[in-house]
Backbone bond lengths (Angstrom), bond angles and torsions (degrees), N, CA, C in turn:
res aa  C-N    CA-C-N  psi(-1)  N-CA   C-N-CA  omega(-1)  CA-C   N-CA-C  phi
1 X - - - 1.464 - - 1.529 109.75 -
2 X 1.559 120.23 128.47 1.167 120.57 158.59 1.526 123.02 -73.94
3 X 0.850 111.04 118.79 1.524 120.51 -166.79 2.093 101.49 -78.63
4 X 0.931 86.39 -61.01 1.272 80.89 175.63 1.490 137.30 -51.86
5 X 1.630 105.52 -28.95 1.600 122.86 -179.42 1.429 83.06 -89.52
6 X 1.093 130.01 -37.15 1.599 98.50 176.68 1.583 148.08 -78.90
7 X 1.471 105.85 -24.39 1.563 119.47 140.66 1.232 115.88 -45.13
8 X 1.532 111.17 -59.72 1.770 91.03 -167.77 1.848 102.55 -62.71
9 X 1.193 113.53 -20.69 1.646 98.60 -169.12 1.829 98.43 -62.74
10 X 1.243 101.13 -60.71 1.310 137.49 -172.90 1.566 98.55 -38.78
11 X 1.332 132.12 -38.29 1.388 147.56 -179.81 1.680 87.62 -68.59
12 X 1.237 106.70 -84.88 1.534 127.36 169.66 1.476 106.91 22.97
13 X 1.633 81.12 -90.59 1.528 109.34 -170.42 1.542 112.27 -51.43
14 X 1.447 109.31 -56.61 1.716 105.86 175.00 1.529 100.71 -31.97
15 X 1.182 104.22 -64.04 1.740 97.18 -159.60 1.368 113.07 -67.60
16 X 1.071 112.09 -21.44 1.797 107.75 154.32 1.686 119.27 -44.85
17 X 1.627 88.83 -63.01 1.874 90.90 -152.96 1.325 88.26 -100.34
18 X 1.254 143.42 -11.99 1.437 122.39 -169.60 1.514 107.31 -140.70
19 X 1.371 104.82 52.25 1.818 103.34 -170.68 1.452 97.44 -62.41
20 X 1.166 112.92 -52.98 1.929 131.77 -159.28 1.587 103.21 -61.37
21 X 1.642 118.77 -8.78 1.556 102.11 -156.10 1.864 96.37 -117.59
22 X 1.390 114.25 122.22 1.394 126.07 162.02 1.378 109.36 -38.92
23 X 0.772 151.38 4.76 1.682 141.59 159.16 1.746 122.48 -110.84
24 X 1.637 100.99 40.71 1.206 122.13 -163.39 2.035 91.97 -133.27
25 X 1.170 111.45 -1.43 1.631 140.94 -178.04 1.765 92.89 -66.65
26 X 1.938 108.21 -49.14 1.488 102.92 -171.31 1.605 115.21 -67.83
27 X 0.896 123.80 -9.43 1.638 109.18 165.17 1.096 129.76 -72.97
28 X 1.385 109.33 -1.93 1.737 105.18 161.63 1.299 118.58 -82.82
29 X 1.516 113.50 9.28 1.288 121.71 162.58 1.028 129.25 -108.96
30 X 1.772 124.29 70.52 1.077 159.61 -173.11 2.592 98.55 -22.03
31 X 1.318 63.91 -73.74 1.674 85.41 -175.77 1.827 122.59 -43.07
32 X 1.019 89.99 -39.95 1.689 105.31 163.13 1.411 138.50 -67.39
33 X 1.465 103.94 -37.21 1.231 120.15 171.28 1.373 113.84 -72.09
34 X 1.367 99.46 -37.28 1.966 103.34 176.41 1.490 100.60 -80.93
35 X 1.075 130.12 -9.60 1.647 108.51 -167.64 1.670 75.81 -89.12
36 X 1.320 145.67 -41.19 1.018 139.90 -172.28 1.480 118.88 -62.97
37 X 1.095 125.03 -18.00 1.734 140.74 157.83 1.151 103.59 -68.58
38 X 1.442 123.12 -70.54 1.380 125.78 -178.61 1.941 114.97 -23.29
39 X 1.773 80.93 -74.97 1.714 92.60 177.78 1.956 109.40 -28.58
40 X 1.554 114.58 -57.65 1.138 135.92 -153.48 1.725 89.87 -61.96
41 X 1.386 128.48 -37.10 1.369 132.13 -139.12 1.774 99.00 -95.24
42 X 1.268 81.61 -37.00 1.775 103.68 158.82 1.510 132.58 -39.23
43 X 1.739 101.13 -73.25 1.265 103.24 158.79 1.458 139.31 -74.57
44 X 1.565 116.29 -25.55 1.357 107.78 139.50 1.694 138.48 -33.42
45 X 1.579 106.22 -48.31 1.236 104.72 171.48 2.123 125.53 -75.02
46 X 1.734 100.90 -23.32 1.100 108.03 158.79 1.577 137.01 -62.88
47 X 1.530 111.27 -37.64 1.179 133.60 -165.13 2.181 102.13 -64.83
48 X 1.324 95.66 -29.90 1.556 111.08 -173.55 1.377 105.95 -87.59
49 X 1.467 118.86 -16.84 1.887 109.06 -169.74 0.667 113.26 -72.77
50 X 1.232 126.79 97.85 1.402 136.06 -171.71 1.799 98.78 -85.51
51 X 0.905 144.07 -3.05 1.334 122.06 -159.26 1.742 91.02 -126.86
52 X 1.486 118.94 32.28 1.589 119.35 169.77 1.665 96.36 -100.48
53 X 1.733 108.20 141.90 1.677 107.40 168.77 1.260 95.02 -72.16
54 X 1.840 168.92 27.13 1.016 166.06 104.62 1.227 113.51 -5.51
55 X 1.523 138.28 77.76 1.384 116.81 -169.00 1.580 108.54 -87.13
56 X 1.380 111.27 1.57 1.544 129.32 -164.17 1.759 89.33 -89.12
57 X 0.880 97.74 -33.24 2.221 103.31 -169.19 1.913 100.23 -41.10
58 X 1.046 116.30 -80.55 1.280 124.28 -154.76 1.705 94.37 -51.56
59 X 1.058 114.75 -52.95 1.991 114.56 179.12 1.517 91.20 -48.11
60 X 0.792 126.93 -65.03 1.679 124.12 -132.85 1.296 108.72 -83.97
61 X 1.607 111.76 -29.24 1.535 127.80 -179.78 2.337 99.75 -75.35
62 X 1.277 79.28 -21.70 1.812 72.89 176.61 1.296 118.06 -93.53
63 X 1.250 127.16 -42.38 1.274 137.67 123.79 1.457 118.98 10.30
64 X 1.157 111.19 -85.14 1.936 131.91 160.62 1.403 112.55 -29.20
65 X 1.179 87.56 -74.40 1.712 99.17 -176.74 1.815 113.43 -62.27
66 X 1.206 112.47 -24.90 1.936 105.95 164.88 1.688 91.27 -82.80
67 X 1.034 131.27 -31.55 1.609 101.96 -165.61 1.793 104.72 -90.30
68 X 1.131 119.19 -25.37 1.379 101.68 166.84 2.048 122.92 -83.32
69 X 1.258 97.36 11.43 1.312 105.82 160.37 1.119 103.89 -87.63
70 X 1.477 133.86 -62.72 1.408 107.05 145.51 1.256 157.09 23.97
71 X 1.433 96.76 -100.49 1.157 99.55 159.05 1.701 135.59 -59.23
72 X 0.894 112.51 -18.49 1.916 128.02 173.14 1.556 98.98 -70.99
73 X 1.862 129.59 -46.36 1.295 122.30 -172.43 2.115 89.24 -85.72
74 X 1.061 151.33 -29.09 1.343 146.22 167.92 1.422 112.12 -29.71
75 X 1.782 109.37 -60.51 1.369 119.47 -173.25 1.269 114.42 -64.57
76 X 0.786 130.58 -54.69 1.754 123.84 -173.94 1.919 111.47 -67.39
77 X 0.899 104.90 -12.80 1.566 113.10 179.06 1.451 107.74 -90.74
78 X 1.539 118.50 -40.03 1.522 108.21 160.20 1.445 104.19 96.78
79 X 0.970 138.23 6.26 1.263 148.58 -174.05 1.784 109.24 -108.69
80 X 1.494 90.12 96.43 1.622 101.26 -172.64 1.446 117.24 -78.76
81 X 1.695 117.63 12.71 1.750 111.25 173.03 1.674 63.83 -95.29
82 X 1.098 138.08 -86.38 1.400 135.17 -128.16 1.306 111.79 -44.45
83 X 1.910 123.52 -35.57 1.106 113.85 169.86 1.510 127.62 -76.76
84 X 0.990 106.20 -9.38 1.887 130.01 -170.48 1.895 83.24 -82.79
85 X 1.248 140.84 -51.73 1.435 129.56 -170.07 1.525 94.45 -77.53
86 X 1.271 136.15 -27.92 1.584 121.58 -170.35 1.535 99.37 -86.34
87 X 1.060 109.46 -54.99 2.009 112.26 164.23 1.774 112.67 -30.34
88 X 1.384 99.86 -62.90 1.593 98.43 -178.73 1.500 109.98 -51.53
89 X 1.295 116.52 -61.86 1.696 127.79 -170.79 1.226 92.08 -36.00
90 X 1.511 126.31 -56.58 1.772 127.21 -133.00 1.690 84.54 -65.64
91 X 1.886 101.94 -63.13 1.477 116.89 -157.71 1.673 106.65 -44.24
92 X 1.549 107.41 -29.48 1.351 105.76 -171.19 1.491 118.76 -68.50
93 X 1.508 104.80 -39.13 1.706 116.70 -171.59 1.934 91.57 -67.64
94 X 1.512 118.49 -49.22 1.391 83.23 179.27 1.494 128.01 -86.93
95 X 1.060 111.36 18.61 1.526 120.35 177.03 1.942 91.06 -90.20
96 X 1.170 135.77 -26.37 1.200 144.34 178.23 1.431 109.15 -83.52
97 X 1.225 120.90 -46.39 1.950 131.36 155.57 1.483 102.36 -38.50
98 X 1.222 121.30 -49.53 1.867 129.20 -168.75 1.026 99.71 -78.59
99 X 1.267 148.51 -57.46 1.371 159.92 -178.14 1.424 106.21 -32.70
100 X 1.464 103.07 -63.96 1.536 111.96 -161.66 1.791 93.43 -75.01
101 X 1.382 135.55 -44.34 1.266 112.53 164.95 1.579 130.72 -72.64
102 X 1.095 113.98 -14.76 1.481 117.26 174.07 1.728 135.20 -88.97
103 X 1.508 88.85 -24.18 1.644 107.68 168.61 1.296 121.77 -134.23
104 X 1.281 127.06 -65.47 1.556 115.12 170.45 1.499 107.26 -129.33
105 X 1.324 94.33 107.67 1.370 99.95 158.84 1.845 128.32 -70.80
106 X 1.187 124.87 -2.04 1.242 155.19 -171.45 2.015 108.49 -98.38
107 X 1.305 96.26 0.58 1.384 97.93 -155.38 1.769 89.78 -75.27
108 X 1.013 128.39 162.90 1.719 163.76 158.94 1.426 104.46 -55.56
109 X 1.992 137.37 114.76 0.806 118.73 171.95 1.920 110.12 -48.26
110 X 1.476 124.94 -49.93 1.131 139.64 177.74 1.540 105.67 -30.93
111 X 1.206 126.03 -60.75 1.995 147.63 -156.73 1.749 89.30 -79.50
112 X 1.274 113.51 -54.30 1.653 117.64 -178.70 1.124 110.02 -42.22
113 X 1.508 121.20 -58.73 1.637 127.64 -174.28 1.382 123.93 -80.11
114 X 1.275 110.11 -9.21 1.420 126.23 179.92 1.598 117.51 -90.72
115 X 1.277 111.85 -3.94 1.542 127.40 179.66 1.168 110.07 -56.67
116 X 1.105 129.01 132.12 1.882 127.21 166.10 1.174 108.66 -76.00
117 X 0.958 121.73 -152.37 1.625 124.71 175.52 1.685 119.84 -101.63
118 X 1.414 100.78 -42.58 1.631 100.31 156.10 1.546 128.50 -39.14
119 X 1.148 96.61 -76.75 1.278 130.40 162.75 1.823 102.45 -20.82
120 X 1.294 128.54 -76.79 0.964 141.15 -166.71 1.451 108.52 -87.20
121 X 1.275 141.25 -42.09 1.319 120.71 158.91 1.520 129.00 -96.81
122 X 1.629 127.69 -22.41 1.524 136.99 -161.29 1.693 93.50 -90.71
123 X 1.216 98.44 -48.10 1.863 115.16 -151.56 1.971 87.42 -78.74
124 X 1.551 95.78 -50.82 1.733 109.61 -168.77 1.379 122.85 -60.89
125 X 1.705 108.05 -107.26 1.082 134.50 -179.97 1.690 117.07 -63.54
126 X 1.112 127.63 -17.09 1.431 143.37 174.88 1.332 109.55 -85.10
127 X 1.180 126.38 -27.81 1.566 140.64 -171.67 1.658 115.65 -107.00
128 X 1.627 109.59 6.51 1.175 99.41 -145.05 1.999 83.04 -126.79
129 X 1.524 109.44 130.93 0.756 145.03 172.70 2.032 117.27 -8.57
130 X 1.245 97.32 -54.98 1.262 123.73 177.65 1.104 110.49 -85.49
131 X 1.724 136.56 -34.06 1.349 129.21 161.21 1.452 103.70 -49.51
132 X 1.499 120.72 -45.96 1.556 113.00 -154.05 1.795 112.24 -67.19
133 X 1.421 102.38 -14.35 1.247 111.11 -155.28 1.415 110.76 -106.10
134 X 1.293 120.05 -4.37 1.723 150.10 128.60 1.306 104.15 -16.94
135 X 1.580 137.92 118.23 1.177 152.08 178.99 1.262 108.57 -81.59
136 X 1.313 138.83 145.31 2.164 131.08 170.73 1.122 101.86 -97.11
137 X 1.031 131.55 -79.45 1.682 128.47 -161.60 1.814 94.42 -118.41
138 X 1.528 86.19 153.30 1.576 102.19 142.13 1.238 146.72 -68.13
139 X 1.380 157.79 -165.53 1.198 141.78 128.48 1.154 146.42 -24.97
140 X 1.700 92.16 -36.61 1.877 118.07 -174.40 1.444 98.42 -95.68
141 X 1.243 121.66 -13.98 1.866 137.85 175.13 1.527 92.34 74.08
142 X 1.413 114.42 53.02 1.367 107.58 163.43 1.720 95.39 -95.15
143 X 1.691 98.92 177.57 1.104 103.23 178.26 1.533 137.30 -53.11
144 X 1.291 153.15 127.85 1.306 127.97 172.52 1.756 106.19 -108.84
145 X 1.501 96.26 -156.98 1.265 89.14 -174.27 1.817 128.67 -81.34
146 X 1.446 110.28 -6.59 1.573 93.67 166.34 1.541 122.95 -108.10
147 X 1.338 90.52 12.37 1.726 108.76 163.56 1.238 98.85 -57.10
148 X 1.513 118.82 -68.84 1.494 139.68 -169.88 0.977 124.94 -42.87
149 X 2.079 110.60 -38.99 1.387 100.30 160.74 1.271 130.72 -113.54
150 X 1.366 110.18 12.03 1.111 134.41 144.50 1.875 118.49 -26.87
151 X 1.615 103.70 -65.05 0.996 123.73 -163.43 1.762 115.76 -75.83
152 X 1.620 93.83 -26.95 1.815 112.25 175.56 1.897 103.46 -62.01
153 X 1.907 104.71 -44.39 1.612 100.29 -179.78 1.290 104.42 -57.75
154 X 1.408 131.12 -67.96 1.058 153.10 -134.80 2.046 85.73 -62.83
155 X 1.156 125.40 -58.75 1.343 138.59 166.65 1.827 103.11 -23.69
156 X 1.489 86.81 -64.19 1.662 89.93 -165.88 1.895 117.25 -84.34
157 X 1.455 120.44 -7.27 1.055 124.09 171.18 1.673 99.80 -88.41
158 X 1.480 125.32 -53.21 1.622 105.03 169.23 1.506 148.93 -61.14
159 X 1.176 96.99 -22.37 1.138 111.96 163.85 2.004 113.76 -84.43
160 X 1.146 101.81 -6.86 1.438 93.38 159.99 1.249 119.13 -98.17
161 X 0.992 121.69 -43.90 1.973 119.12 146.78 1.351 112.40 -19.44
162 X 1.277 110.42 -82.08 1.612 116.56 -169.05 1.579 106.74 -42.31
163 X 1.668 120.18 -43.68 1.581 113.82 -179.35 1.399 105.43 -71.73
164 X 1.368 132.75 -26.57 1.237 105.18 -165.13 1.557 96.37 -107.86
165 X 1.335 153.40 16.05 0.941 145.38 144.94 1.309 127.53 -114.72
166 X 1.230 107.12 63.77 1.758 132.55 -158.75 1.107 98.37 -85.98
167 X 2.067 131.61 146.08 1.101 127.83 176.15 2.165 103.89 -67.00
168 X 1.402 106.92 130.88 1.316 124.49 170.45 1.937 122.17 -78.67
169 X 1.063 80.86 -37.34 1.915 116.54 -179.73 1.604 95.82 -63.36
170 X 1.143 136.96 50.45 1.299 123.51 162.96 1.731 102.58 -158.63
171 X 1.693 95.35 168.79 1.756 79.51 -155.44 2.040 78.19 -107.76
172 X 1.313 99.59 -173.55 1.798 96.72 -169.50 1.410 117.75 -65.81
173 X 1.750 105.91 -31.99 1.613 127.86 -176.14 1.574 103.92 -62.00
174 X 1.439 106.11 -50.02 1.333 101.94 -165.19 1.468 113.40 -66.72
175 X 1.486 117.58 -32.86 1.342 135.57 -150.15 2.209 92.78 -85.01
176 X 1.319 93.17 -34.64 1.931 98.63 172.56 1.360 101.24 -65.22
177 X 1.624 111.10 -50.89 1.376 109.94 -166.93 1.861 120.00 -58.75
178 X 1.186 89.63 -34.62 1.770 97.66 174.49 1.424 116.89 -73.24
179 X 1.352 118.35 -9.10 1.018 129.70 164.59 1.950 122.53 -63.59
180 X 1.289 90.95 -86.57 1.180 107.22 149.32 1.952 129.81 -6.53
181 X 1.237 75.40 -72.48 1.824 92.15 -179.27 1.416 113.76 -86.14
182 X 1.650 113.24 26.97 1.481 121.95 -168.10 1.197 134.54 19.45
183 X 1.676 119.32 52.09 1.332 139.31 161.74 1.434 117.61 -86.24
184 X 1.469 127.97 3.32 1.344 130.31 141.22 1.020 132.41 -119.17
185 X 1.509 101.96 44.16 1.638 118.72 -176.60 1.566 122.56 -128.89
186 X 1.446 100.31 108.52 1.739 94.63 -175.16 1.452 100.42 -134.69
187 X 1.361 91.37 125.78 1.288 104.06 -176.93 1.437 122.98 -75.83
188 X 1.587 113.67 -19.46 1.290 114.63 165.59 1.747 133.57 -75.08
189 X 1.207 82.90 -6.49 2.121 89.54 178.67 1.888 82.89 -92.22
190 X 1.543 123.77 -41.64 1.474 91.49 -157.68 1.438 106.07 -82.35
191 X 1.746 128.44 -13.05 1.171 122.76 167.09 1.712 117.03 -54.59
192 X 0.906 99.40 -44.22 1.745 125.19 -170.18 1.639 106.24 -51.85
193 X 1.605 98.30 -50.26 1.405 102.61 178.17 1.336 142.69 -81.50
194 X 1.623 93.51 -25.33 1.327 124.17 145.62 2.053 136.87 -37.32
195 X 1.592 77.89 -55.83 1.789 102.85 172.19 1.756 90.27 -57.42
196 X 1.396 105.60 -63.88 1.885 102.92 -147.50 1.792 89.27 -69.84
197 X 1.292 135.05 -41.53 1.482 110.83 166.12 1.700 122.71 -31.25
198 X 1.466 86.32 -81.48 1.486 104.38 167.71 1.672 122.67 -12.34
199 X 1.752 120.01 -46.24 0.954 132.11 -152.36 2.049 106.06 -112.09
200 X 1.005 86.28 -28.91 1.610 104.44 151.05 1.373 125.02 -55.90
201 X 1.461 114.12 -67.16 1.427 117.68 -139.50 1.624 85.80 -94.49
202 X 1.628 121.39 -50.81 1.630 116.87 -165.40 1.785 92.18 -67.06
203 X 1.522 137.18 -50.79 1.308 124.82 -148.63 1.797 102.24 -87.32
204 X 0.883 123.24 -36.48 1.614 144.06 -133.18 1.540 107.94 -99.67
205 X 1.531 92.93 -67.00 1.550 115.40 -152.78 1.771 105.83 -73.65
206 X 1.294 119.83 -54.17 1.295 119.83 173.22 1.394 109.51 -51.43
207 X 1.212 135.73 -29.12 1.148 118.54 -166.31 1.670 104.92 -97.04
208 X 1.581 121.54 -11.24 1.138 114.55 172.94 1.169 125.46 -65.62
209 X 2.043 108.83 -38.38 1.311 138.10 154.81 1.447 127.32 -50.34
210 X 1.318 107.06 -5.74 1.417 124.98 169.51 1.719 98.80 45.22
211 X 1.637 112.75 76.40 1.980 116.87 -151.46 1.988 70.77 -120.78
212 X 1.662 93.21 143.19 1.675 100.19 -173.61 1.218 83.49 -148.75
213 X 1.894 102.99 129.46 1.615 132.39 -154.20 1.852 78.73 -97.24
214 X 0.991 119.67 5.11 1.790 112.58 156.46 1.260 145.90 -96.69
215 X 0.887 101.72 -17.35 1.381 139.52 171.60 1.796 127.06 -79.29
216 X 2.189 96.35 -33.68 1.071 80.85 -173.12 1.988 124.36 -94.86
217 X 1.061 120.36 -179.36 1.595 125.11 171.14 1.510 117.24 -33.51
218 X 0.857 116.67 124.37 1.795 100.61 173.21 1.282 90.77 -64.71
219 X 1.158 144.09 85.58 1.583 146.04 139.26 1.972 97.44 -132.47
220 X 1.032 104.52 -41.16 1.510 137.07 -137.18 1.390 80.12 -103.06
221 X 1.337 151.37 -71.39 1.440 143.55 165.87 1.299 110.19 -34.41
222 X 1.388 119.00 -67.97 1.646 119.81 -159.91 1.843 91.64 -55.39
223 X 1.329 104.88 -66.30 1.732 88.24 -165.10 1.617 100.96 -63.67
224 X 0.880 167.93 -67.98 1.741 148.94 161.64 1.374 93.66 25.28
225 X 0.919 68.06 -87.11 2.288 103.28 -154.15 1.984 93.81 -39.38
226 X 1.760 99.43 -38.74 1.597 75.91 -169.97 1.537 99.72 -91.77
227 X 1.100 129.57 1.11 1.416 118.55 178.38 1.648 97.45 -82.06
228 X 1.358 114.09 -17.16 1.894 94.36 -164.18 1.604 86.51 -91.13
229 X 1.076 159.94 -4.94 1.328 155.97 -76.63 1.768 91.88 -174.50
230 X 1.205 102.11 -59.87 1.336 105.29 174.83 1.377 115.18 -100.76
231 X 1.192 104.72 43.46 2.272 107.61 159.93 1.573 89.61 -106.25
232 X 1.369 109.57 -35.19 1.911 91.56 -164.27 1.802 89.20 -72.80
233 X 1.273 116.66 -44.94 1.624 105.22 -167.72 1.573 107.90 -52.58
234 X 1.223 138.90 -33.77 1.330 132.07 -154.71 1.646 100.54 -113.30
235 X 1.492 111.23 -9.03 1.228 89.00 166.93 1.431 143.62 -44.62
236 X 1.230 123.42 -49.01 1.484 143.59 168.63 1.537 102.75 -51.32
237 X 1.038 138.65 -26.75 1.231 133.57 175.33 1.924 118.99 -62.96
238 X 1.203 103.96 141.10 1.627 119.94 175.18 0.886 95.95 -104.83
């Protein structure tokens, strides 16, 4: 993936379909939008591994990849329940990615999707052997790895709050109009949420998936290599 031809498209289009709407503000945040390609370039390359015992991978990685399209048409519209339901979905499918390596890999596409939330994180992945054995901080108390997914629940339990205890007290006009005039638009929850994806899926997630850059296609290597390749280049970017 060209990262760059795809922002500018990605820019593009906002200003096509959403010139008029305050949540068209996040493309001046160069850096975000690509960590949001990145993620995407990811599950593209997941969606094909064919050689993981994951039989849940290929669903769930397609899955991913429609809901963070999603999320890309969410942002420019500015409407922070709408991105708060594409946020929840995402956090959920990889809380469903963890599942199937942390508790049953044997699970039923049908039984997988049917999980509540107990069920799938309290009863599941929280209880489950390999969560416990998940490190928190470092020395320097930077993040480790069950910070990381720590931070994916925490994503998908608030944002289920926020949908189901949504202000009622507003009439439909007003609730467009606040839209509009970007009063449900903050760019710092969708950067924020963005980062802890971001920081999940490139550091975390492959390795939960136990994904081996030997194994894969020479199609499936080359883009790897250039997705890991281009986090140090775009780092410096705002």
């Amino acid at each position: 993936m060209n990262y760059e031809t795809e922002v500018k498209k990605y820019k593009e289009f906002c200003e096509k379909y959403f010139s008029k709407f305050k949540g068209k503000t996040f493309l001046e945040n160069k850096k975000a939008i690509i960590k949001t390609f990145q993620i995407i370039s990811l599950f593209f390359i997941l969606k094909d591994y064919d050689i993981s015992d994951n039989k849940n991978l290929p669903l769930l990685s397609k899955m991913s990849i429609d809901t963070l399209f999603d999320i890309l048409i969410s942002i420019p519209i500015g409407d922070s329940l709408f991105f708060s339901a594409c946020s929840r979905q995402f956090a959920e499918e990889l809380l469903e990615l963890v599942y199937t390596e942390y508790c049953n890999k044997k699970i039923s596409e049908k039984d997988l999707l049917a999980l509540n939330y107990r069920k799938l994180w309290q009863d599941g992945i929280q209880k489950s052997i390999k969560y416990k054995l998940l490190s928190s901080k470092d020395m320097k108390g930077n993040l480790r790895e069950k910070s990381k997914l720590d931070s994916i629940n925490f994503i998908f339990k608030s944002n289920s709050d926020k949908l189901h205890f949504k202000n009622q007290n507003i009439s439909t006009t007003q609730y467009l109009e606040q839209i509009i005039n970007g009063k449900k638009y903050d760019s710092k929850i969708i950067i924020r949420n963005i980062n802890k994806f971001h920081l999940f899926c490139i550091d975390l997630l492959p390795i939960i998936l136990k994904i081996d850059i030997d194994k894969m296609s020479i199609v499936q290597r080359k883009n790897y290599l250039h997705l890991i390749n281009s986090l140090a280049l775009y780092e410096t970017f705002k």
